[in-house]
C-alpha positions as CSV (number, residue, x, y, z in Angstrom):
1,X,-8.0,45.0,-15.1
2,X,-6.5,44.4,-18.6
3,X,-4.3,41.8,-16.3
4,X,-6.2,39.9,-14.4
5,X,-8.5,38.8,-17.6
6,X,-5.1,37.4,-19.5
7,X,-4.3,35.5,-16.0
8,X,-8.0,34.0,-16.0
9,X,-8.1,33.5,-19.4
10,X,-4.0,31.1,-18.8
11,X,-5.8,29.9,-16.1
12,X,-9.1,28.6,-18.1
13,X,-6.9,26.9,-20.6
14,X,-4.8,25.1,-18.3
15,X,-7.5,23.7,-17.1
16,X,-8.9,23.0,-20.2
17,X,-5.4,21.3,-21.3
18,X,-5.1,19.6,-18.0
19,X,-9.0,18.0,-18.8
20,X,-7.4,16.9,-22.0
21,X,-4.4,15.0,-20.7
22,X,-5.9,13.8,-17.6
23,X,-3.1,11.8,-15.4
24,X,-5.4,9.4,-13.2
25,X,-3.6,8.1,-10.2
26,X,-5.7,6.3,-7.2
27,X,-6.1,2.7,-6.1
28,X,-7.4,0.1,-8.5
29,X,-8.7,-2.8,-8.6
30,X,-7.2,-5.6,-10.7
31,X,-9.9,-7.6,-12.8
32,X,-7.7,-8.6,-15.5
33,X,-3.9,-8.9,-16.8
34,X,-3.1,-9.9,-20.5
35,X,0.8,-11.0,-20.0
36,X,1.3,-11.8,-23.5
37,X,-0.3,-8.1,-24.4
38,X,0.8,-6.0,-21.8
39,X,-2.9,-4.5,-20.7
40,X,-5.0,-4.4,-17.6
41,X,-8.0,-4.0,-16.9
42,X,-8.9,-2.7,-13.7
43,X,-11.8,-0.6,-12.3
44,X,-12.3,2.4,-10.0
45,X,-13.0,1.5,-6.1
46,X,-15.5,4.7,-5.6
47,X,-17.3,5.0,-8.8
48,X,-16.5,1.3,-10.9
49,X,-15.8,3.4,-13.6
50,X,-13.7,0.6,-15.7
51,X,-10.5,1.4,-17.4
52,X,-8.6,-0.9,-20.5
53,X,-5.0,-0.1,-20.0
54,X,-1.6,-0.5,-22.5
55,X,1.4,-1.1,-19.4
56,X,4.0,-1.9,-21.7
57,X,6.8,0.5,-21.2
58,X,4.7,0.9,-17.1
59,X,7.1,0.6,-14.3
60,X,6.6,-1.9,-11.9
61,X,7.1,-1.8,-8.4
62,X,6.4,-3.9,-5.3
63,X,6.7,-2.5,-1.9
64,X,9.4,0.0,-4.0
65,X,11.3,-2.7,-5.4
66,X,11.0,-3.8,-9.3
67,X,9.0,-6.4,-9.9
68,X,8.0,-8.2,-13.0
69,X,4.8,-7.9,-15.3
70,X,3.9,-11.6,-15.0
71,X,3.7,-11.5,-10.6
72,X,0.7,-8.7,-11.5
73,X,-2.0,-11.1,-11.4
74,X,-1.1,-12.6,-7.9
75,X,-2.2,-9.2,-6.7
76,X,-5.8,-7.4,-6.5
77,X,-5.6,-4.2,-5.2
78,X,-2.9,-1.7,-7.1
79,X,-1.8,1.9,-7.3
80,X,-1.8,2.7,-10.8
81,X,-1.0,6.2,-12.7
82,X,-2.0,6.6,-16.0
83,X,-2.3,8.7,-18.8
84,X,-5.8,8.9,-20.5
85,X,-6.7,8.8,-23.8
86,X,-8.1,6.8,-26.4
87,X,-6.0,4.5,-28.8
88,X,-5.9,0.6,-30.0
89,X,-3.5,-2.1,-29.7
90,X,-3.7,-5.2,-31.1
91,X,-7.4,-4.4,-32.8
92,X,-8.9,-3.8,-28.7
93,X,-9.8,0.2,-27.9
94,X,-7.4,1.6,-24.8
95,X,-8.5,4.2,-22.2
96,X,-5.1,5.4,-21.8
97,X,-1.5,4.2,-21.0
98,X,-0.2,3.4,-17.8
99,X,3.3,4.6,-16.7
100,X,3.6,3.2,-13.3
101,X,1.9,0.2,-11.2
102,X,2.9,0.0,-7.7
103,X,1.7,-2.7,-5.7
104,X,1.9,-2.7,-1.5
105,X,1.7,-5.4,0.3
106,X,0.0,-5.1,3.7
107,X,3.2,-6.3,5.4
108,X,4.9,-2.8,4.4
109,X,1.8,-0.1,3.6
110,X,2.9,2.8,2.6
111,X,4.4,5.9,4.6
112,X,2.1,8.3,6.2
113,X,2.8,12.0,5.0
């Protein structure tokens, strides 16, 4: 018995931690790119919940190959994973950091699992 409360009680703050460092990854869309920056802004297809992202050190890809930060704006829809949490850059407020942006074209959608 004495067990299975130390397994709940991992398991409760796992989940707790996991809360905390939320990694969001879903498709976006793409309101707004600062090149000079480095920060998007793009906003939750179910819900429009809007999120102010640093992509700095993000890696690009489009239709798996690397792209460049600046051929982001030519695109609307994205696939982005991020990290949140709050910080500032530049003076602006950030809801998190982004560490990968993919971007599929519909010519080459992605494999089915």
């Amino acid at each position: 018995m004495k067990a299975i409360r130390i397994v709940g009680l991992a398991l409760c703050l796992g989940a707790v931690c996991g809360l905390c460092l939320a990694v969001e990854t879903d498709v976006y869309r793409l309101l707004s790119v600062s090149v000079s920056a480095k920060m998007i802004l793009v906003a939750q297809s179910a819900s429009k919940t809007k999120y102010l992202l640093d992509a700095t050190s993000a890696k690009l890809t489009l239709d798996g190959k690397p792209t460049e930060f600046n051929n982001l704006s030519n695109y609307s829809i994205i696939h982005v994973k991020f990290q949140l949490g709050k910080s500032e850059k530049d003076g602006v407020t950030l809801d998190g950091i982004a560490s990968e942006i993919r971007i599929l074209t519909p010519e080459n959608p992605p494999p089915r699992k």
